[in-house]
VOGU-3710 file (C-alpha; in Angstrom, 3 decimals, decimal comma):
1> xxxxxxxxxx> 17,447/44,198/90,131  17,973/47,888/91,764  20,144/50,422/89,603  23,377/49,807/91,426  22,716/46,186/90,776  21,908/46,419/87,102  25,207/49,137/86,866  27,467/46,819/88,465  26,412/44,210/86,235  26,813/45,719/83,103
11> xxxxxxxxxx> 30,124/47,353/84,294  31,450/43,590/84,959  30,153/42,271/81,695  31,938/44,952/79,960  35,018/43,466/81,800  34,387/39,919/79,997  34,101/41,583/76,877  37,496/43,275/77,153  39,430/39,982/78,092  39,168/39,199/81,851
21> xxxxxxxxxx> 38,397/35,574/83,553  35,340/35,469/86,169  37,686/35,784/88,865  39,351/38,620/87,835  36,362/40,582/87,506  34,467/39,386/90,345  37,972/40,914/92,569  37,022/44,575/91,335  33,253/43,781/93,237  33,978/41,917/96,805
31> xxxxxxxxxx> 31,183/42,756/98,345  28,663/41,701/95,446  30,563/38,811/94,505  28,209/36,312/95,455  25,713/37,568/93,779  27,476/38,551/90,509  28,879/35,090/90,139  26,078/33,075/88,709  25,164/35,918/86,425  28,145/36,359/84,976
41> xxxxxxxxxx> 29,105/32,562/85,045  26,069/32,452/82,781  27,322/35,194/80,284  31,000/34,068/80,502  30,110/31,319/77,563  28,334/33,821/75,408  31,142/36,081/74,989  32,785/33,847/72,813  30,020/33,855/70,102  30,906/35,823/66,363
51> xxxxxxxxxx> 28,485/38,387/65,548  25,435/36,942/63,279  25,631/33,555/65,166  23,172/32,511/67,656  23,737/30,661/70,604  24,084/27,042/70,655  20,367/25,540/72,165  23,132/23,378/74,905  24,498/26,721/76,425  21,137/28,064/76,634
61> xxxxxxxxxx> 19,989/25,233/78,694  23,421/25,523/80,507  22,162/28,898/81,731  19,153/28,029/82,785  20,191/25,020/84,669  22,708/27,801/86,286  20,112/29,883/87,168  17,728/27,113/88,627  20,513/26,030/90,528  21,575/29,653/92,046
71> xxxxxxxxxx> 17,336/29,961/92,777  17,302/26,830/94,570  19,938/27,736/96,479  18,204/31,389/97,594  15,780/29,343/98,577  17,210/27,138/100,528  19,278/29,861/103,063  15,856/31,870/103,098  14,583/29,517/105,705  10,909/28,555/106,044
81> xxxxxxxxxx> 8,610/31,694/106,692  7,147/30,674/110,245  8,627/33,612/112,439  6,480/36,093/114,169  3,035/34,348/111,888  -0,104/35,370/113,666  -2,283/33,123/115,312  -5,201/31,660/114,657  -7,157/31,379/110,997  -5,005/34,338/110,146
91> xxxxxxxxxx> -1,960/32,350/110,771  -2,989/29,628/108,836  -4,443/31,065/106,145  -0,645/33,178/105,913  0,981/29,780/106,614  -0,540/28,750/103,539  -0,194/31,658/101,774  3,654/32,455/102,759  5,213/29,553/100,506  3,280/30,496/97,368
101> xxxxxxxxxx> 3,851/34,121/97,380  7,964/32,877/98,100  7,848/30,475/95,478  5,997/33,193/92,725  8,315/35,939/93,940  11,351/33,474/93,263  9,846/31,997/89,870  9,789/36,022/88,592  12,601/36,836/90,059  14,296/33,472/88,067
111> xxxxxxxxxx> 12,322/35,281/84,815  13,564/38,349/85,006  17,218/37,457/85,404  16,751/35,107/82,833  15,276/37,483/80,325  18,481/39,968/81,443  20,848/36,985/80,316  18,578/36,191/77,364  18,590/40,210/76,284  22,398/40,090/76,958
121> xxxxxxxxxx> 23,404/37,213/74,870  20,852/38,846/71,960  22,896/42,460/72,150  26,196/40,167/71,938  24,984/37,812/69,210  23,200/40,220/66,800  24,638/43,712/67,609  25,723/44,614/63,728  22,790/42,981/62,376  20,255/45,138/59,891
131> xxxxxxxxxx> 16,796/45,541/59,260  16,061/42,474/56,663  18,883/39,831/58,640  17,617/36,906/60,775  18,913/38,277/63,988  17,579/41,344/63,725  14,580/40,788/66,096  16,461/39,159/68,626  18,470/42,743/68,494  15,406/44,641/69,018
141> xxxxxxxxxx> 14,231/42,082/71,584  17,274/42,690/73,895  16,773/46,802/73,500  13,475/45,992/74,710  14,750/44,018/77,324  17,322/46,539/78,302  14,485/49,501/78,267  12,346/47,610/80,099  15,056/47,000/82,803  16,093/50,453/83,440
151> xxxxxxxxxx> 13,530/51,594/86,098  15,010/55,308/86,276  12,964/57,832/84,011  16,094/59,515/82,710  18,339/57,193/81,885  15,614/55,108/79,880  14,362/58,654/77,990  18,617/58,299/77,415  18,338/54,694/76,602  14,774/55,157/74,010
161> xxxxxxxxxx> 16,928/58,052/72,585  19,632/56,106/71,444  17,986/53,076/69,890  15,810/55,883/68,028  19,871/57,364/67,218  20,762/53,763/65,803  17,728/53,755/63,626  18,748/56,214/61,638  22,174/54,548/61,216  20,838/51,704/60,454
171> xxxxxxxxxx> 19,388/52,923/57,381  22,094/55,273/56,234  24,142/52,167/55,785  21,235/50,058/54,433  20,993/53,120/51,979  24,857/53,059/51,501  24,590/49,281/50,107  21,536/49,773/48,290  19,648/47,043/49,937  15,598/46,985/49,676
181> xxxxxxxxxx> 14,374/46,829/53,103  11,115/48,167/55,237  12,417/50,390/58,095  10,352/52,184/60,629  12,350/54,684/62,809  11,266/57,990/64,633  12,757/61,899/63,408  11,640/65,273/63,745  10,369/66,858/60,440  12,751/69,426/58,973
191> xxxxxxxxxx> 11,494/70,224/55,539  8,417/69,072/53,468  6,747/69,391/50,421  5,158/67,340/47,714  7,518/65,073/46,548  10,378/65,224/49,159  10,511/65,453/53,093  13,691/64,929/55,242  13,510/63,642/58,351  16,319/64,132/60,977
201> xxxxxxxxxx> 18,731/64,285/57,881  17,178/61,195/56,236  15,264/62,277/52,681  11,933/60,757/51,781  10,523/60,163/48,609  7,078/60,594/48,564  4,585/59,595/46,197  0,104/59,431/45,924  0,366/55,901/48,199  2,401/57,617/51,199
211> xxxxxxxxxx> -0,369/57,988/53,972  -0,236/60,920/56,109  -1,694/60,214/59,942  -2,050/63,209/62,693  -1,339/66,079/59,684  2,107/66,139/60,217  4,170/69,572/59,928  7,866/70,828/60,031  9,035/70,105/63,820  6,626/68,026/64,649
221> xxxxxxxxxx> 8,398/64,499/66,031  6,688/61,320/63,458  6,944/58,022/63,197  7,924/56,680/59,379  7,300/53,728/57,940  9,451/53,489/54,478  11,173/50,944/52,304  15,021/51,536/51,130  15,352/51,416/47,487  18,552/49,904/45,260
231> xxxxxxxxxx> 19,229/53,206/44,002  19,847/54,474/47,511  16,520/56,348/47,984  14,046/55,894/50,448  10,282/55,659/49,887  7,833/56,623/52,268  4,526/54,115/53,082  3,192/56,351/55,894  4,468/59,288/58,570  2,205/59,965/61,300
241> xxxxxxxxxx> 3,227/62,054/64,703  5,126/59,562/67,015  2,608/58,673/69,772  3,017/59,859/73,825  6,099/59,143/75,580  8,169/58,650/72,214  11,860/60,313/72,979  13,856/61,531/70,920  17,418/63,900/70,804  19,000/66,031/68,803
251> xxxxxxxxxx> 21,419/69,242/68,613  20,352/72,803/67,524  20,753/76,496/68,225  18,607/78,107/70,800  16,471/80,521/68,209  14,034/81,685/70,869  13,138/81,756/74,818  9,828/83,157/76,085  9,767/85,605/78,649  8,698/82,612/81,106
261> xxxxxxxxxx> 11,543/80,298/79,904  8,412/77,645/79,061  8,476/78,006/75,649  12,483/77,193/73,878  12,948/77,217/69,552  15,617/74,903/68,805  16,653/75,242/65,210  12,871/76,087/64,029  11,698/73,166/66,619  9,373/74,444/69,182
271> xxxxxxxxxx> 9,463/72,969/72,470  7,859/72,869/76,125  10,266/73,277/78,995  8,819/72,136/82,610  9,710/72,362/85,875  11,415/69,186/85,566  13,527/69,749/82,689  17,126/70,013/83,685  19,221/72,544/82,328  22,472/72,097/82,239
281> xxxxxxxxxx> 24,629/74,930/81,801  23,360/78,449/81,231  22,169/77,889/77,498  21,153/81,681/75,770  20,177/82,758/72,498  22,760/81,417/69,922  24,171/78,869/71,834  24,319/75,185/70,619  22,410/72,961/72,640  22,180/69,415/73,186
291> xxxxxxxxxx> 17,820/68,628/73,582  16,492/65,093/75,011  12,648/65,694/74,513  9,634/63,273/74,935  5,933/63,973/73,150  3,166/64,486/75,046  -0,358/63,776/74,649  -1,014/66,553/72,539  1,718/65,884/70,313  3,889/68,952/71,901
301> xxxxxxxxxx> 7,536/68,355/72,628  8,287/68,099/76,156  12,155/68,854/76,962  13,321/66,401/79,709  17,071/67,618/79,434  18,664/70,232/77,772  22,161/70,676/77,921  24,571/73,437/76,389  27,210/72,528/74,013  30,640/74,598/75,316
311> xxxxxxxxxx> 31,757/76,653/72,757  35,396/76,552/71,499  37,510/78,818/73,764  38,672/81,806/71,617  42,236/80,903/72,193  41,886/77,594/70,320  39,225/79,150/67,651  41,858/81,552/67,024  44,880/78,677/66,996  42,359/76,718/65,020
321> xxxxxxxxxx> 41,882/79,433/62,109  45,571/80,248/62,267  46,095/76,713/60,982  43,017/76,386/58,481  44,809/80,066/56,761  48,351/78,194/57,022  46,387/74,773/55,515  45,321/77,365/52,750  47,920/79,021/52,413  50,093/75,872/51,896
331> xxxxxxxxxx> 47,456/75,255/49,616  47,626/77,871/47,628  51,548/77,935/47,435  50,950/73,901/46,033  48,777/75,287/43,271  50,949/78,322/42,459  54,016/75,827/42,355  51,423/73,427/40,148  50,888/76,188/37,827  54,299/77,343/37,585
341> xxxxxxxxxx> 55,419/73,248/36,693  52,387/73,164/34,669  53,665/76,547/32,721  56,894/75,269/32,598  55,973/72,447/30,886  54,402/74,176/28,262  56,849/76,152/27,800  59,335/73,159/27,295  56,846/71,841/25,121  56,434/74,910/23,004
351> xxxxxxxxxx> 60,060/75,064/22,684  60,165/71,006/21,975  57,320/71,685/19,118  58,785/75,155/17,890  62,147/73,081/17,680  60,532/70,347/15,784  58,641/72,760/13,822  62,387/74,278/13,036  63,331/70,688/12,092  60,556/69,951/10,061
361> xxxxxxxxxx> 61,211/72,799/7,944  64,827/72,521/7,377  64,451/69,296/6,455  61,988/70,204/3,712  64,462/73,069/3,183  66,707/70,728/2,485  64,866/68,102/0,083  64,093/71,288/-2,006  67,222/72,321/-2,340  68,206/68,454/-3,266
371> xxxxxxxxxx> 65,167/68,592/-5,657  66,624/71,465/-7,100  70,066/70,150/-7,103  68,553/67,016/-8,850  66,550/69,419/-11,285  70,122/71,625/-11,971  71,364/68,017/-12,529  68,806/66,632/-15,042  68,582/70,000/-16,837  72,777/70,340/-17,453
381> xxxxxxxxxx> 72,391/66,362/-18,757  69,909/67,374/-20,785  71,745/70,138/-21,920  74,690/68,167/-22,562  72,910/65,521/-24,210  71,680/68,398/-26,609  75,364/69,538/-27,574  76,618/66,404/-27,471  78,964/66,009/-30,520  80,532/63,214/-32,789
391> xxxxxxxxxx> 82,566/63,444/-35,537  85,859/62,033/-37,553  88,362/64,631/-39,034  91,950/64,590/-39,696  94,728/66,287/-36,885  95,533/69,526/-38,037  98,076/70,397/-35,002  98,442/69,120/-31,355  99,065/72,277/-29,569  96,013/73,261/-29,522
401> xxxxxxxxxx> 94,990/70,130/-30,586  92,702/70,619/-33,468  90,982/68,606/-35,969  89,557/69,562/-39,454  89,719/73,128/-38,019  87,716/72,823/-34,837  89,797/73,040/-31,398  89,428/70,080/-29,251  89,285/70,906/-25,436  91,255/68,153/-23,492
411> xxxxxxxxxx> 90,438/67,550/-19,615  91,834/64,641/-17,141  88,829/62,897/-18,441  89,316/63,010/-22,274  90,090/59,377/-23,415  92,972/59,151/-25,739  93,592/55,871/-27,600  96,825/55,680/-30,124  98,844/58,840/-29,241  97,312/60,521/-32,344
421> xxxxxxxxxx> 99,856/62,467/-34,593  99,098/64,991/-36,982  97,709/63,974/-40,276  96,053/61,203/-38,191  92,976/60,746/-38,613  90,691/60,765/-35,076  87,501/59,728/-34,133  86,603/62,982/-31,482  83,279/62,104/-28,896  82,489/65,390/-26,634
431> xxxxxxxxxx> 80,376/68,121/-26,098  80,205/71,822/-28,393  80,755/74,550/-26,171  79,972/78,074/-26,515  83,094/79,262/-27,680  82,688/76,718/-30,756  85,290/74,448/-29,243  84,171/71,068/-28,560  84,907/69,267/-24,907  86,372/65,395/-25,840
441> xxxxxxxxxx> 85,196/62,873/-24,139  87,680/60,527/-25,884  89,777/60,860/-29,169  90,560/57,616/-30,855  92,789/57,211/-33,990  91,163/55,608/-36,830  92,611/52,958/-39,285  93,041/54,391/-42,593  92,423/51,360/-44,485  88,936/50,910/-42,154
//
């Protein structure tokens, strides 16, 4: 299948996946309609599987029945293969030969579309699987598939570069969920030491059973073979440098160009440029950078693309930190007008506790004084219980009203039983005062013959 071919292709399958009919798709692609048909008559079926599920073992042989079909047919417009044949035993011998080299270059042919439809429906079937889930090699079969398919050197260092990408992705999530898994994915070396390297962002554990292959170093592109733990670590089994041809990509800042350009530093990471590499752009010292690079046999980087990242223009940097100082400052305002509620609210809550405080102490103000009424109470009953008086005497006069002498104090409570007269004699109940006079509590007149 030539690039066009394979592009076209992939372009209409990406038109199943967003919704269209055959048909529909096949109109965008007139003149390769014929061809595209079969193919994507074959997909068509497998677009309607769920992630996780594998296709049913009757589709499968649906396809391939399709694709017998669509070979038999090539075959049969090719015509038989007996135009200009030499003569002779050289004719014969080609007569002879013609039909089997037709029929093996139709049985790959038949193979290799079938392994494209094969990788296709594994991509669609198992795309969000993980390390560790049952579809997971059919996954890395159909990247396999699709790298083995892509006959142009750039766009499969692209293609290598990405898988190595989703990797790495891979196990950040399998890390995320704390599942225990073996990975193996490809990074370049950013720090090391004894216990801990990281790898393109990724940091390893390491421990006296991690083998070390190749002596490894800081930028050197490795392959790692490690198992995720439950805590969300990751434990290395064994880094080694990745073997020829592995590609990787990344983004840095040019650190350093040699005087002959051959020789690039990309965020510590020393690498070979050719005269192949592409440059795209006019990448200097400083500049962020976007690196595709493949190892070579010696284990050097080899840069097959590198491509400069455009800087913000200083128009939107500016407009850009205009609004992160307005986010702060809007910020900061928040938090001032936090603290001032915040101070506010202690000071209403000072003033609530300094007023219950107030409270508090007014109402003990206030039982003390009642105590001390109560006390002031007690001790005047006492005292009146002390000069509390009784006696029985005859009336000497009524104005004052006296009796046997003394002078008998009479209030709106003095009882007075009898209208006493002088010469009576009276029973008198009260209290002595200071004066000598006595306070009645009640004056009764008392029978002379009792």
């Amino acid at each position: 299948m030539s690039d066009k071919m394979e592009h076209l292709f992939a372009e209409a399958v990406s038109r199943l996946q967003q919704g269209e009919d055959i048909e529909a798709t096949l109109a965008h692609y007139p003149e390769h309609a014929s061809a595209l048909r079969p193919l994507l008559q074959a997909v068509a079926p497998l677009e309607r599987y769920q992630p996780g599920q594998a296709p049913a073992p009757g589709a499968m042989a649906a396809q391939r029945q399709r694709f017998l079909t669509h070979a038999a047919h090539l075959k049969a417009i090719s015509g038989p293969l007996t135009a200009n044949q030499p003569a002779g035993l050289l004719g014969l011998v080609a007569s002879w030969l013609s039909p089997l080299l037709a029929r093996v270059a139709l049985t790959a042919a038949t193979v290799v579309l079938l392994t494209l439809l094969l990788s296709v429906g594994a991509v669609l079937a198992s795309a969000g699987s993980l390390p560790g889930e049952p579809l997971y090699p059919l996954k890395r079969f159909g990247e396999q598939v699709r790298i083995v398919l892509t006959f142009n050197p750039s766009s499969r260092a692209e293609l290598e570069a990405t898988f190595a990408r989703a990797r790495l992705e891979e196990i950040r999530i399998l890390l995320a969920r704390g599942l225990l898994v073996s990975v193996q994915f490809e990074g370049i070396v950013e720090s090391s030491d004894e216990e801990l390297w990281v790898v393109s962002g990724l940091t390893l554990a390491i421990n006296e059973s991690t083998v070390f292959q190749g002596a490894p170093r800081v930028g050197d592109l490795v392959r790692v073979q490690a198992v995720t733990q439950e805590e969300g670590t990751l434990l290395a089994r064994s880094i080694r440098r990745a073997p020829s041809g592995v590609t990787i990509s990344f983004q840095g800042v040019v650190d350093r160009i040699s005087s002959d350009g051959s020789l690039w530093t990309v965020s510590s990471i020393e690498l070979r440029v050719g005269s192949a590499t592409e440059v795209v752009g006019t990448p200097t010292l400083g500049d962020s950078v976007e690196v595709l690079a493949q190892v070579n046999g010696d284990g050097s980087l080899l840069v097959l693309r590198i491509e400069m990242i455009p800087s913000e223009p200083a128009a939107d940097r500016d407009r850009d930190e205009e609004c992160e100082r307005e986010e702060d400052d809007d910020e900061d305002r928040e938090h001032e007008d936090d603290d001032e509620r915040e101070n506010e609210d202690d000071d209403e809550e000072r003033e609530h506790e300094e007023d219950e405080e107030r409270e508090d102490e007014d109402h003990e103000d206030r039982e003390h004084e009642e105590d001390d009424g109560c006390k002031d109470e007690e001790e005047k009953e006492e005292e009146r219980e002390q000069d509390k008086v009784e006696f029985t005497g005859t009336v000497d006069s009524l104005d004052p009203f006296r009796v046997n002498g003394t002078i008998v104090v009479l209030d709106d409570a003095t009882e007075i039983e009898d209208n006493p007269r002088v010469g009576d004699t009276v029973e008198v109940k009260g209290w002595r005062q200071e004066d000598g006079s006595v306070l009645a509590k009640s004056i009764k007149v008392k029978d002379e013959d009792a």
